[in-house]
C-alpha positions as a Markdown table, in Angstrom:
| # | Residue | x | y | z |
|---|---|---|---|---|
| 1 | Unk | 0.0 | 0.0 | 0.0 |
| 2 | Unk | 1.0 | 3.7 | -0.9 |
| 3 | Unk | 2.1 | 5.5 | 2.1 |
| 4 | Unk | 3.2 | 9.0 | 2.3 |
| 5 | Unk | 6.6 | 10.0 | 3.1 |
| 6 | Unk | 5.5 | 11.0 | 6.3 |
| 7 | Unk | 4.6 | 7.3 | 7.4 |
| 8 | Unk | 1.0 | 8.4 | 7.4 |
| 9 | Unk | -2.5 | 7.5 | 5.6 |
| 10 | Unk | -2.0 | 6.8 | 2.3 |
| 11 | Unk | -2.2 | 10.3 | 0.0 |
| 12 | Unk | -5.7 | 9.5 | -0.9 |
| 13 | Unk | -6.9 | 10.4 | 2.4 |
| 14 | Unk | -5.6 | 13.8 | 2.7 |
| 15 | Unk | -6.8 | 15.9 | 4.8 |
| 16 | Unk | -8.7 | 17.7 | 1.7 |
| 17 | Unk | -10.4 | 14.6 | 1.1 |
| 18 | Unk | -11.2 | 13.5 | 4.6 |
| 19 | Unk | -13.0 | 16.7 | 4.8 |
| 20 | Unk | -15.0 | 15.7 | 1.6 |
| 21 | Unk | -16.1 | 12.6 | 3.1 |
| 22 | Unk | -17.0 | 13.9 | 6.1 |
| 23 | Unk | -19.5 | 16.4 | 4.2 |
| 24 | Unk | -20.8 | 14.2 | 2.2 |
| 25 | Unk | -21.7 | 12.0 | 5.2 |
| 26 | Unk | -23.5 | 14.6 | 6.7 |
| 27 | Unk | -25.5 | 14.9 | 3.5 |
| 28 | Unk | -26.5 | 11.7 | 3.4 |
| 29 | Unk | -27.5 | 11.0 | 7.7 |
| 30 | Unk | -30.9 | 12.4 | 8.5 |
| 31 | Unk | -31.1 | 15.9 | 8.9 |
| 32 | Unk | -32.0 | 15.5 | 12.3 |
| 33 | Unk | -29.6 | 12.2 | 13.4 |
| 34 | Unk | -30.3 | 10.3 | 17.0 |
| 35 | Unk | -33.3 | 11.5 | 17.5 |
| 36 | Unk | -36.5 | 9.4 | 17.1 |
| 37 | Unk | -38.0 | 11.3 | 14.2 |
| 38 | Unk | -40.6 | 11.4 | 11.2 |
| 39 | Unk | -42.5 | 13.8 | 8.7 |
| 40 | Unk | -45.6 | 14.8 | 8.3 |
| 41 | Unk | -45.3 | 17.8 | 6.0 |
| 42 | Unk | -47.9 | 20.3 | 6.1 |
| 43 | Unk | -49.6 | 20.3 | 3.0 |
| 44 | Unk | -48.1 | 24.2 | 2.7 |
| 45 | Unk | -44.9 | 23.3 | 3.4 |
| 46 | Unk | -43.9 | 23.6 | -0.5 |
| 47 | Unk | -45.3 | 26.8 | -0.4 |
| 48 | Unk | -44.0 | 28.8 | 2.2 |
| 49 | Unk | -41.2 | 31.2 | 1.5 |
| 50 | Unk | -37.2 | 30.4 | 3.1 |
| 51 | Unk | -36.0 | 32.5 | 6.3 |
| 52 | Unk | -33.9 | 35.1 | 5.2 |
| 53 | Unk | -32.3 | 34.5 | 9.1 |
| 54 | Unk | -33.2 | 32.7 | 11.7 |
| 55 | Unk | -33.1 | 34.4 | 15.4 |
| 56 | Unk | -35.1 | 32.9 | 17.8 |
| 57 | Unk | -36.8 | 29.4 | 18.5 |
| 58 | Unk | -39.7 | 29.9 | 19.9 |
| 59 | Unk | -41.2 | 26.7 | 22.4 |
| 60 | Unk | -44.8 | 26.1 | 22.2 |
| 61 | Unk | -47.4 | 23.8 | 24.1 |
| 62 | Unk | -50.4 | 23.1 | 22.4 |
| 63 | Unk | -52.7 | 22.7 | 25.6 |
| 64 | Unk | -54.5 | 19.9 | 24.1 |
| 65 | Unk | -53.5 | 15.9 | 22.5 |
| 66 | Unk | -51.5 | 15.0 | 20.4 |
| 67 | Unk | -53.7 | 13.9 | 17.1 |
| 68 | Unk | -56.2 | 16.9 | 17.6 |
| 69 | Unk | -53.3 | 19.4 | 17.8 |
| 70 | Unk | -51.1 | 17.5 | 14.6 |
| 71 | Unk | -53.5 | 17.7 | 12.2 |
| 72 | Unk | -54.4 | 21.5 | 12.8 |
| 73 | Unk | -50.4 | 22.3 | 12.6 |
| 74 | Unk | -50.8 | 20.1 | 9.7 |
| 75 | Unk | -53.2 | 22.0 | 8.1 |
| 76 | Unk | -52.2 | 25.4 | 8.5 |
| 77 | Unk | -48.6 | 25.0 | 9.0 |
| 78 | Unk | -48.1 | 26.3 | 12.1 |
| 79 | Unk | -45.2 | 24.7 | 13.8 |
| 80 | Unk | -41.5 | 22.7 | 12.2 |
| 81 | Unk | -41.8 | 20.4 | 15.0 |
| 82 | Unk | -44.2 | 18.7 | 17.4 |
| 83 | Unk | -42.7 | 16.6 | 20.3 |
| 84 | Unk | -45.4 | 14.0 | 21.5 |
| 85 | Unk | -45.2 | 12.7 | 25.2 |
| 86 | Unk | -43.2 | 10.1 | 24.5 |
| 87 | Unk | -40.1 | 11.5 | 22.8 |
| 88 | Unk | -41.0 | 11.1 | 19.0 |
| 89 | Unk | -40.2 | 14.1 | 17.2 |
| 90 | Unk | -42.6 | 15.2 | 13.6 |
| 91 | Unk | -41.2 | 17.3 | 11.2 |
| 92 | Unk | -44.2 | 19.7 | 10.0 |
| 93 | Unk | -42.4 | 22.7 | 8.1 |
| 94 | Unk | -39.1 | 22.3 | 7.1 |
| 95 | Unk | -36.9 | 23.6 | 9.4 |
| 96 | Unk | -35.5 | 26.9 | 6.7 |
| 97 | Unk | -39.3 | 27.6 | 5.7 |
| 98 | Unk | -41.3 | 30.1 | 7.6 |
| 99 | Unk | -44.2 | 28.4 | 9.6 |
| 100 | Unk | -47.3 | 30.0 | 11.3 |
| 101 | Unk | -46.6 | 29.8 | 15.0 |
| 102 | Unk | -46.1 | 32.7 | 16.9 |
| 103 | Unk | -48.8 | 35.0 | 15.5 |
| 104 | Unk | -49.5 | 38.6 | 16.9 |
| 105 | Unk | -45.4 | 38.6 | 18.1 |
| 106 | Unk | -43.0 | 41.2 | 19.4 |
| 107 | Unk | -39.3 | 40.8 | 20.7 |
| 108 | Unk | -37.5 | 43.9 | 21.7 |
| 109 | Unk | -39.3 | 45.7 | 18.5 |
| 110 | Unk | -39.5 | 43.4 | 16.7 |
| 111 | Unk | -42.7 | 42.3 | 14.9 |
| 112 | Unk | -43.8 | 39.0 | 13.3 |
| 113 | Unk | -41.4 | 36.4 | 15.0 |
| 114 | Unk | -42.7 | 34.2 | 12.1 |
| 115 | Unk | -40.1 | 35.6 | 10.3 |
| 116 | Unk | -37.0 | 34.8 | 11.9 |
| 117 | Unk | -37.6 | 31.8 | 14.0 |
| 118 | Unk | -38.2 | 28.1 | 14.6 |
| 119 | Unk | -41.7 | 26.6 | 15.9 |
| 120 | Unk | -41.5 | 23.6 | 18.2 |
| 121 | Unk | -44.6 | 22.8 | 19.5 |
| 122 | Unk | -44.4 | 20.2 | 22.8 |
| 123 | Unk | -47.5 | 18.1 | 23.5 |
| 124 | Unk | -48.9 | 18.9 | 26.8 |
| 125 | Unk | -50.0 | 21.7 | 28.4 |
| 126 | Unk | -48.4 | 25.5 | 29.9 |
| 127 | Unk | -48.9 | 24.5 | 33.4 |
| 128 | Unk | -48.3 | 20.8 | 33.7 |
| 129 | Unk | -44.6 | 18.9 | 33.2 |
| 130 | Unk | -42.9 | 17.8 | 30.4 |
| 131 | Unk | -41.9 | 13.7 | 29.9 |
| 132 | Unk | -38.9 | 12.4 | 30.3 |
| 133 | Unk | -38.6 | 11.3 | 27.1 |
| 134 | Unk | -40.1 | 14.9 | 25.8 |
| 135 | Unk | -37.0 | 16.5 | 27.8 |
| 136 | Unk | -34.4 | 14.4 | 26.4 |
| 137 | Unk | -35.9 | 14.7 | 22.9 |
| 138 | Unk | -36.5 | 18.7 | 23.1 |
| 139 | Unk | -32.9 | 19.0 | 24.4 |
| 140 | Unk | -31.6 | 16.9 | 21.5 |
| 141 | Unk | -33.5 | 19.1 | 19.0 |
| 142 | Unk | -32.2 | 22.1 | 20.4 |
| 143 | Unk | -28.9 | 21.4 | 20.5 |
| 144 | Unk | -28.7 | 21.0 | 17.2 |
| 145 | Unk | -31.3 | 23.9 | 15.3 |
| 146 | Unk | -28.7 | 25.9 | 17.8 |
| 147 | Unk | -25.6 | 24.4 | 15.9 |
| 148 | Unk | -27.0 | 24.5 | 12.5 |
| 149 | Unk | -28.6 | 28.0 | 13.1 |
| 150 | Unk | -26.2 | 29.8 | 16.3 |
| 151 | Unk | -28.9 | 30.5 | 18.0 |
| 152 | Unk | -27.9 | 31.6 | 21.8 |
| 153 | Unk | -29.7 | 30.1 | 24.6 |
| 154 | Unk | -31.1 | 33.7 | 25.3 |
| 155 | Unk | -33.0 | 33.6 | 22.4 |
| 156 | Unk | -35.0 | 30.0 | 22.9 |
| 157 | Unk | -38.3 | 31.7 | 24.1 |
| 158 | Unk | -41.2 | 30.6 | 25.5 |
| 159 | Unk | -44.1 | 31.4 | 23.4 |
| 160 | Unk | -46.0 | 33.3 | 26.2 |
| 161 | Unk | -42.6 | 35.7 | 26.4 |
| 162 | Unk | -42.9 | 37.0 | 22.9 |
| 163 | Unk | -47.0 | 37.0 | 22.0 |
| 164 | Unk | -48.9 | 40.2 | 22.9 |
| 165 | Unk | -52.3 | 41.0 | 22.9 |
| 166 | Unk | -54.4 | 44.0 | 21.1 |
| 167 | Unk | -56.1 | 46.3 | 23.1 |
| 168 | Unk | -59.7 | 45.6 | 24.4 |
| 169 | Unk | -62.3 | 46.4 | 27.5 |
| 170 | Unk | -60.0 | 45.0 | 29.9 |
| 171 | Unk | -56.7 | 46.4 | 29.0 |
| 172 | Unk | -56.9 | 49.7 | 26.8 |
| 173 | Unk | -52.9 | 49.1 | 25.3 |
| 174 | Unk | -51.2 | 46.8 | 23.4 |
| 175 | Unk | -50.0 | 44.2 | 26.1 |
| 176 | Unk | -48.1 | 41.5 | 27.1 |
| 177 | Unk | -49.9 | 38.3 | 28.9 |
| 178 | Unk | -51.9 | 37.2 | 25.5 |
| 179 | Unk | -51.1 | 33.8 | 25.9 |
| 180 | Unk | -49.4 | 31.9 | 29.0 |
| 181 | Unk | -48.5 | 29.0 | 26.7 |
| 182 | Unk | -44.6 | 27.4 | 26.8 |
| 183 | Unk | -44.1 | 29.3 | 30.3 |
| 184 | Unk | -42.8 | 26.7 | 32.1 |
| 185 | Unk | -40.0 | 26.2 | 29.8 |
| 186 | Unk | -38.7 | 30.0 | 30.8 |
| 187 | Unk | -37.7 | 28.0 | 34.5 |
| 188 | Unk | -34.4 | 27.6 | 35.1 |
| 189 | Unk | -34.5 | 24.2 | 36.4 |
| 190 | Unk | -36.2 | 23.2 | 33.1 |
| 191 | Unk | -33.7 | 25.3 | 31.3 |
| 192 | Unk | -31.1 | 23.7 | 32.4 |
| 193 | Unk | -32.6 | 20.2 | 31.7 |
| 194 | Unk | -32.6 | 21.5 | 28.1 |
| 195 | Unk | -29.0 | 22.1 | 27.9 |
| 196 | Unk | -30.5 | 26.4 | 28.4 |
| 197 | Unk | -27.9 | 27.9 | 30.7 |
| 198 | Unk | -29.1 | 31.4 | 29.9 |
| 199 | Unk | -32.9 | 33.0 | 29.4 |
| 200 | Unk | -33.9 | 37.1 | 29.4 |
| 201 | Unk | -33.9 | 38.7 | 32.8 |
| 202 | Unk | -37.1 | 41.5 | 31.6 |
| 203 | Unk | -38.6 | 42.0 | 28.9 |
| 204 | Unk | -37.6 | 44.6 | 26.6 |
| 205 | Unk | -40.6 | 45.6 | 24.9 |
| 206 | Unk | -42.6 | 46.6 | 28.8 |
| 207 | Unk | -39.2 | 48.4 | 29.8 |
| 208 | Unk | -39.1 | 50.5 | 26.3 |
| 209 | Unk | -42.9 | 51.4 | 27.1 |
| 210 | Unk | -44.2 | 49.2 | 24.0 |
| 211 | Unk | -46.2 | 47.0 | 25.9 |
| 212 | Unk | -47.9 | 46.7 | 29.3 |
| 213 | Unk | -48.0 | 44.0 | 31.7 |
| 214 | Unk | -51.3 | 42.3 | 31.7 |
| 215 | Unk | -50.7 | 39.1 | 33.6 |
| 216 | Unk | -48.5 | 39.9 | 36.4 |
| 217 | Unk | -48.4 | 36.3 | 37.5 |
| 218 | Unk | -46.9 | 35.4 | 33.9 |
| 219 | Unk | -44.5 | 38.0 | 34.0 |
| 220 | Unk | -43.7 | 36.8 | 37.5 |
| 221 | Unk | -43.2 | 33.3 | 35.7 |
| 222 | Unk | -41.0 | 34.3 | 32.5 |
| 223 | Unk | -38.6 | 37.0 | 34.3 |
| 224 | Unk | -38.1 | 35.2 | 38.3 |
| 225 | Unk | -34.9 | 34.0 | 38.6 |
| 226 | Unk | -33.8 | 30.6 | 40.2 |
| 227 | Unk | -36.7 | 28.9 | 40.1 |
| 228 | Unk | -39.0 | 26.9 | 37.6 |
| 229 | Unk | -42.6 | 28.1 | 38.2 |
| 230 | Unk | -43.4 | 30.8 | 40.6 |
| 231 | Unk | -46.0 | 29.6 | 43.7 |
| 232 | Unk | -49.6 | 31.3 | 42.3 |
| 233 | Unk | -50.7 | 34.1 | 44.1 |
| 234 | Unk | -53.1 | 33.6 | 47.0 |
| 235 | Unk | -55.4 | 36.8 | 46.2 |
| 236 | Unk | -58.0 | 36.0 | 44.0 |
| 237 | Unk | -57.7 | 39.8 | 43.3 |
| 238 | Unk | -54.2 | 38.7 | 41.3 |
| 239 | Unk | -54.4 | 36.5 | 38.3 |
| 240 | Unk | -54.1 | 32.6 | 38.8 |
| 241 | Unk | -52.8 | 29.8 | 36.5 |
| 242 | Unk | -55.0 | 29.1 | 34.0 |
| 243 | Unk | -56.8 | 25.4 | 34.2 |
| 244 | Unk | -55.9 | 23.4 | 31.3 |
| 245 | Unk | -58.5 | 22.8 | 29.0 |
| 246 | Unk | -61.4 | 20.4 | 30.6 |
| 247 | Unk | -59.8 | 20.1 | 33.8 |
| 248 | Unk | -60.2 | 22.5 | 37.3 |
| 249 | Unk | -63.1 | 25.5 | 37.7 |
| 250 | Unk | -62.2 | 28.4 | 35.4 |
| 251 | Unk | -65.3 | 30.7 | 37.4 |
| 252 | Unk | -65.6 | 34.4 | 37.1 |
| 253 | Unk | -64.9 | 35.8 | 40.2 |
| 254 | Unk | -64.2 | 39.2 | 41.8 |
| 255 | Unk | -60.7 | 39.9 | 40.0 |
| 256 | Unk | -61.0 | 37.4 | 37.7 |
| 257 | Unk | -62.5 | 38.2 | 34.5 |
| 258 | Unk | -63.9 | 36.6 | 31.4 |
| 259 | Unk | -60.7 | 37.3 | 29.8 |
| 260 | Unk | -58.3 | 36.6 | 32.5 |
| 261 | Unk | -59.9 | 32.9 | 32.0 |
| 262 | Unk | -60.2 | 32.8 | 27.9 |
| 263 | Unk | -57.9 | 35.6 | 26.9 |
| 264 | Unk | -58.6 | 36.3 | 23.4 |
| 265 | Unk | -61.0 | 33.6 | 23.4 |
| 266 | Unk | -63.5 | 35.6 | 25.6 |
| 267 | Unk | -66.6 | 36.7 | 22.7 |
| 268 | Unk | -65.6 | 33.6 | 20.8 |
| 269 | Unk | -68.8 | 31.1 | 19.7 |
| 270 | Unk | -66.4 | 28.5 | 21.0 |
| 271 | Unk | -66.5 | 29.8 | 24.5 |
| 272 | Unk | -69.5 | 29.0 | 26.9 |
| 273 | Unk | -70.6 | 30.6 | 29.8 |
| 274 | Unk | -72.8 | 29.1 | 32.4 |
| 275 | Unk | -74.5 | 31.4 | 34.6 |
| 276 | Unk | -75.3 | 30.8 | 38.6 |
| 277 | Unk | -78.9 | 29.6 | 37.7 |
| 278 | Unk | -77.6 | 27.1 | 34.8 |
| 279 | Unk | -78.5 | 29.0 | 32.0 |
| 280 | Unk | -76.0 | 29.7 | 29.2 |
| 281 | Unk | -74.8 | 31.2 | 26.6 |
| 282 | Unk | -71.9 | 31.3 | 23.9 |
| 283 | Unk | -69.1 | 34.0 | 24.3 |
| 284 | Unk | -70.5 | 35.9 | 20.7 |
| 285 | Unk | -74.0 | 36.2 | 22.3 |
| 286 | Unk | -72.7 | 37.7 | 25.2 |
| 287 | Unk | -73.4 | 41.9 | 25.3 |
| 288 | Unk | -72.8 | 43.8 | 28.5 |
| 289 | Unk | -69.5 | 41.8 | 29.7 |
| 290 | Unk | -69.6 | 44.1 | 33.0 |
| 291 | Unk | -72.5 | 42.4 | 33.9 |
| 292 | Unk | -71.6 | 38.9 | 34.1 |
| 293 | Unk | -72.7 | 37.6 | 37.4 |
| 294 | Unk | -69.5 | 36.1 | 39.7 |
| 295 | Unk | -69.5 | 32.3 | 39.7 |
| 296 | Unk | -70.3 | 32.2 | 35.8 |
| 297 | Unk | -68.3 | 28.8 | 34.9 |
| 298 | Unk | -66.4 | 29.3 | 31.6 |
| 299 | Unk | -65.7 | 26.3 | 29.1 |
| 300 | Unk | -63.1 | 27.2 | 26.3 |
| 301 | Unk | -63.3 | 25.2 | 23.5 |
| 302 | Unk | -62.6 | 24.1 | 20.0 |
| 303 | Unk | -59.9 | 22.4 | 17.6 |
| 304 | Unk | -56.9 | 24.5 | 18.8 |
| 305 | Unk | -53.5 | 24.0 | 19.0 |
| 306 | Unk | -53.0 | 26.9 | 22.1 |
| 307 | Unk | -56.2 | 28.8 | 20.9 |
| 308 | Unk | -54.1 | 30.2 | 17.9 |
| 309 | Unk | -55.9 | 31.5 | 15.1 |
| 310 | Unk | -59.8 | 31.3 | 16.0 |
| 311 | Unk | -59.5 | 34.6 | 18.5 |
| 312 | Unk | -58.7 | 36.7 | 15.5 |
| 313 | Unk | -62.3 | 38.2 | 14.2 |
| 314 | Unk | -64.0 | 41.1 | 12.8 |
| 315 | Unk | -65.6 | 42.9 | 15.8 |
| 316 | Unk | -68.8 | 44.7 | 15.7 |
| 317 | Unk | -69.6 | 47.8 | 17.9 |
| 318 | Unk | -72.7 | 47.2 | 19.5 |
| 319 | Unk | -71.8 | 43.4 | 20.1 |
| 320 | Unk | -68.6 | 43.5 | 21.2 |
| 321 | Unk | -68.3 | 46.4 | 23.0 |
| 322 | Unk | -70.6 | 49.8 | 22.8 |
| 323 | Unk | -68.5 | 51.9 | 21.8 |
| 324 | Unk | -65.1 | 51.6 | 19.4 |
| 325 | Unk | -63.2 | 53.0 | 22.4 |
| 326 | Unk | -64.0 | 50.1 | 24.6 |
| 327 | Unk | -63.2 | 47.9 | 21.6 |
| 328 | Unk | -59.9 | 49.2 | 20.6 |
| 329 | Unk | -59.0 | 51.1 | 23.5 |
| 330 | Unk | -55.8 | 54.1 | 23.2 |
| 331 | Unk | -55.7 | 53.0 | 19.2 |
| 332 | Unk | -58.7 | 54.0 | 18.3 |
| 333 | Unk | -57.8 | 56.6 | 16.4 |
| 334 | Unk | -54.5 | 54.1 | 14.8 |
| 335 | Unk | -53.5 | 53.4 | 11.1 |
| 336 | Unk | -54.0 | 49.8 | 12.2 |
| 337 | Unk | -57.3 | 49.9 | 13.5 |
| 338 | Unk | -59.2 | 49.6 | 10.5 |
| 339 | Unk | -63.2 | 50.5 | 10.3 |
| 340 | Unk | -65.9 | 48.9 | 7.9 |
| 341 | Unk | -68.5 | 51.7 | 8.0 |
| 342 | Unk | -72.8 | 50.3 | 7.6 |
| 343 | Unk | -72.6 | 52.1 | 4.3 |
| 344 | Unk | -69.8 | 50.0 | 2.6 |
| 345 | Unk | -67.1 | 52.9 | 3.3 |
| 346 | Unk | -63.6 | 51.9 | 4.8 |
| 347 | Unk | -61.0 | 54.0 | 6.9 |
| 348 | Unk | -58.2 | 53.8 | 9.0 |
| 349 | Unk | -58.2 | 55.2 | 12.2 |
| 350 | Unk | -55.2 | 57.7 | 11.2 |
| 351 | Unk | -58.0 | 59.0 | 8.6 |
| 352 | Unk | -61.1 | 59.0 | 11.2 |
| 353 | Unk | -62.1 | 63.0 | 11.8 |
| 354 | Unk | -64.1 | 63.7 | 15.0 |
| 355 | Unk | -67.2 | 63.8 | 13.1 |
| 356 | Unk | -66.9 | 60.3 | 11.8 |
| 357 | Unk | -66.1 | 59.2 | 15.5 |
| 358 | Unk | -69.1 | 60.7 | 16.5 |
| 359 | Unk | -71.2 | 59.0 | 14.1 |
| 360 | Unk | -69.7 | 55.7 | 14.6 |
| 361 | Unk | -73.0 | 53.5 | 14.5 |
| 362 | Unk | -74.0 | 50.0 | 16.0 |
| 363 | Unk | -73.2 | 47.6 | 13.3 |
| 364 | Unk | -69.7 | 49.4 | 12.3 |
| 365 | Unk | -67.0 | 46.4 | 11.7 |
| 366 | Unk | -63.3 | 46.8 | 13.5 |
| 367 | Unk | -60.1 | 45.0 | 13.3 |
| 368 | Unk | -57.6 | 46.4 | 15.8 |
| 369 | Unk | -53.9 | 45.5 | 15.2 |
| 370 | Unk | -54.0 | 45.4 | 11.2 |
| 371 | Unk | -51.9 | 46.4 | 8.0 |
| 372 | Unk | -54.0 | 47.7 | 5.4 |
| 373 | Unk | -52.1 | 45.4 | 2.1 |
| 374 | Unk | -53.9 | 47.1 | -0.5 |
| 375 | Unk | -56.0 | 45.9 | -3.3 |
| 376 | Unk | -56.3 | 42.4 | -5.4 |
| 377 | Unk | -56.1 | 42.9 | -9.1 |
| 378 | Unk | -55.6 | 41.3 | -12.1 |
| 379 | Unk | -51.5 | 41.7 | -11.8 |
| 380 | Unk | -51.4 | 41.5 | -8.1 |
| 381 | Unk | -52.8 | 38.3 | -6.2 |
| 382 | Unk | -52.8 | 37.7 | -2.5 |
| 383 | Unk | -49.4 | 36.2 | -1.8 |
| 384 | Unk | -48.2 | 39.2 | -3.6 |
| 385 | Unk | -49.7 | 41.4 | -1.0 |
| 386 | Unk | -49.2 | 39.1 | 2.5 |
| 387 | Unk | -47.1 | 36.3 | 1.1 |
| 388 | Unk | -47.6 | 32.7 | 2.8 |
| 389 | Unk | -50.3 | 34.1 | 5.5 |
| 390 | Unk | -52.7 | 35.0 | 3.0 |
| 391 | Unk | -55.1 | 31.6 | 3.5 |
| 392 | Unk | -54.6 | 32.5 | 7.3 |
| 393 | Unk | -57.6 | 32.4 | 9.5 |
| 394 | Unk | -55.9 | 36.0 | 11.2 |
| 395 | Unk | -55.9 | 37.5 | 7.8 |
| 396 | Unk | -59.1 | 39.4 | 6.2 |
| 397 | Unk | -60.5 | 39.9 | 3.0 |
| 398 | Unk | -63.6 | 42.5 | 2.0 |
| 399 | Unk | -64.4 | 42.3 | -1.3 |
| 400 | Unk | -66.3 | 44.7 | -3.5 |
| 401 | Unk | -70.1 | 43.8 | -2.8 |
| 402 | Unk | -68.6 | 43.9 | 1.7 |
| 403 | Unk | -68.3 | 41.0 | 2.5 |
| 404 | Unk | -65.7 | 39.9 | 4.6 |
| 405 | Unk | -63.6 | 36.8 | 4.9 |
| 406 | Unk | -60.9 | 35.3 | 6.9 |
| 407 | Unk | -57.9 | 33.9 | 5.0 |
| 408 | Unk | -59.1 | 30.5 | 5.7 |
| 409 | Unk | -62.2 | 30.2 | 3.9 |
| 410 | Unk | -60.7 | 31.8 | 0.5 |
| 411 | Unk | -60.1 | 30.3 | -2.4 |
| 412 | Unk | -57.0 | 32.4 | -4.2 |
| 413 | Unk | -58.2 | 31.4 | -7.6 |
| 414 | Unk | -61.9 | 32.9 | -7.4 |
| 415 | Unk | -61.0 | 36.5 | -5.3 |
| 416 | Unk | -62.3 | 39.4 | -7.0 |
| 417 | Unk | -60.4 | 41.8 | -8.5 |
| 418 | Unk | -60.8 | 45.2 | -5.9 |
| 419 | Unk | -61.0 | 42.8 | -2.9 |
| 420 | Unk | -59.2 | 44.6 | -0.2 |
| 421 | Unk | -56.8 | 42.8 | 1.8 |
| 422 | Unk | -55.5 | 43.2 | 6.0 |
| 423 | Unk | -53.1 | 41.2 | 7.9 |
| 424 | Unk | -51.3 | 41.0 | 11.0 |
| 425 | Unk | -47.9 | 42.9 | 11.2 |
């Protein structure tokens, strides 16, 4: 055999060539290697548009099982990865395509997290443990999207730290507290059961005055040091955990609101409320929310995966709140709040005099936290206007004759031309 003069491997090995082999081995192992892992590809997944960067991974529970929750990230492409309980890992989006997770998102200023970060969704629920095996499988996962991506570990986010919430009856600002989902992964203990030796100490967006604290229990969750879930308050004047779906009391009760039990979900048809004498009613029948009686029982409901897209509607002064103050809150008068007048006319609120505030009518149609896109036509369709959130259930369409339609119930082909299009920033 040829040696080298060296003594060492023969000259076909070089280094040069090692290094070749070695590459092309890591082409040809799975893109995710020792972990237990498949794919289920979103039916979108083909369609959505390659990060320019990746920042963030963002860590998700999807407060519910694990078919029921797949086959709604399935169908709307809203995670890369679920984790079931017991340690398998499904691919949904590839891992450099954008995927619908963190909706209505803001980290230190910046909007749409969709945009530059990972979705792994875990199979359980924001207040209750992960597996073993779901551990040892998330921390495998992790370690390497970190690799692949650099990601620091001060930048793998619980959902809950980087949603925020429009304003509404309760809280008048934009806000942080939306959703409590992935907290418990902000713990240290956790963290460091992830391979996570670092996490954000505050959050920048509620020091820089972009947000408010709405959930001061969550906020006591995400930014508390040195432990891995905070003891609840004992006040029932403070907020409390919120009861996974199905299980525990989630009762109105003095300092504990409709919303502090459904969040977004409050006026949803999904939600049910059963009054002190049994009677009941669904959260979109429900008018004068000041008036609900303490010891109302509230049932949140529905195919979700965390509650994400269904709390996005078209609200309606006179049913949802009685004036567009109470409905929007300080934006009222905002280039994203959008209004869709009785008599087919539509204005942002930058473009709203104080006449047309004052003859804001029941029956006048908001959405609160929107970009106006502009207008389909024959040489501009819908992904040209919102890209791959255009057949979102978050984004709206009102056509020419008024009628307006979430993202999810369009069909791109059949959209008239004129057919005004909003989505979320």
């Amino acid at each position: 055999m040829l040696r080298n003069r060296a003594g060492g491997p023969p000259a076909c090995f070089s280094r040069s060539r090692l290094l070749f082999f070695f590459l092309l081995l890591l082409l040809v192992l799975p893109a995710e290697a020792g972990l237990k892992i498949r794919s289920d590809y979103s039916p979108h997944n083909r369609t959505r548009e390659r990060r320019r960067s990746t920042t963030y991974i963002i860590l998700h529970t999807t407060e519910g099982g694990a078919k029921g929750s797949l086959t709604k990230l399935k169908k709307y492409g809203e995670a890369h990865y679920l984790v079931d309980r017991n340690g398998e890992v499904v691919r949904i989006i590839h891992r450099d395509r954008i995927a619908m997770h963190a909706g209505r998102s803001m980290w230190n200023g910046q909007t749409n997290i969709d945009k530059v970060s990972i979705g792994i969704e875990m199979v359980g629920y924001h207040n209750k443990p992960l597996t073993k095996s779901q551990k040892t499988a998330l921390r495998e996962l992790l370690r390497q999207l970190q690799t692949i991506y650099k990601i620091p570990d001060s930048r793998v986010l619980p959902h809950s730290m980087v949603a925020y919430g429009r304003p509404n009856r309760w809280h008048r600002v934009a806000h942080r507290g939306r959703k409590r989902c992935g907290m418990l992964m902000a713990g240290d203990e956790l963290r460091r059961e992830l391979g996570l030796t670092s996490r954000p100490s505050y959050d920048p967006d509620v020091r820089a005055g972009r947000l408010k604290v709405a959930d001061p229990y969550l906020e006591k969750v995400l930014f508390t040091p040195k432990r891995s879930t905070p003891a609840p308050p004992r006040r029932t004047t403070s907020p409390r955990p919120t009861p996974a779906p199905a299980t525990g009391r989630n009762v109105i009760a003095r300092g504990r609101s409709a919303w502090d039990i459904a969040r977004e979900q409050y006026n949803a048809s999904t939600t049910v409320y059963t009054f002190p004498d049994g009677t009941t009613k669904r959260g979109d029948q429900i008018r004068s929310w000041s008036r609900i009686p303490a010891g109302t029982q509230v049932s949140v409901k529905g195919n979700t995966v965390e509650q994400q897209s269904s709390a996005e509607r078209v609200q309606v002064i006179g049913r949802d709140g009685s004036t567009a103050g109470e409905i929007a809150g300080a934006e009222v008068a905002k280039e994203s709040t959008i209004y869709f007048f009785p008599n087919g006319s539509v204005k942002q609120g930058n473009q709203m005099s104080s006449d047309d505030f004052r003859r804001l009518a029941r029956g006048t149609q908001m959405l609160v936290g929107y970009t106006y896109g502009g207008v389909i036509s024959a040489n501009r369709k819908a992904f040209d206007i919102c890209g791959p959130r255009w057949n979102l259930a978050t984004t709206f369409y009102r056509r020419p004759n008024g009628q307006i339609l979430a993202g999810d119930k369009i069909n791109e082909r059949n959209i008239p031309i004129g057919t005004m299009v909003f989505y979320q920033p």
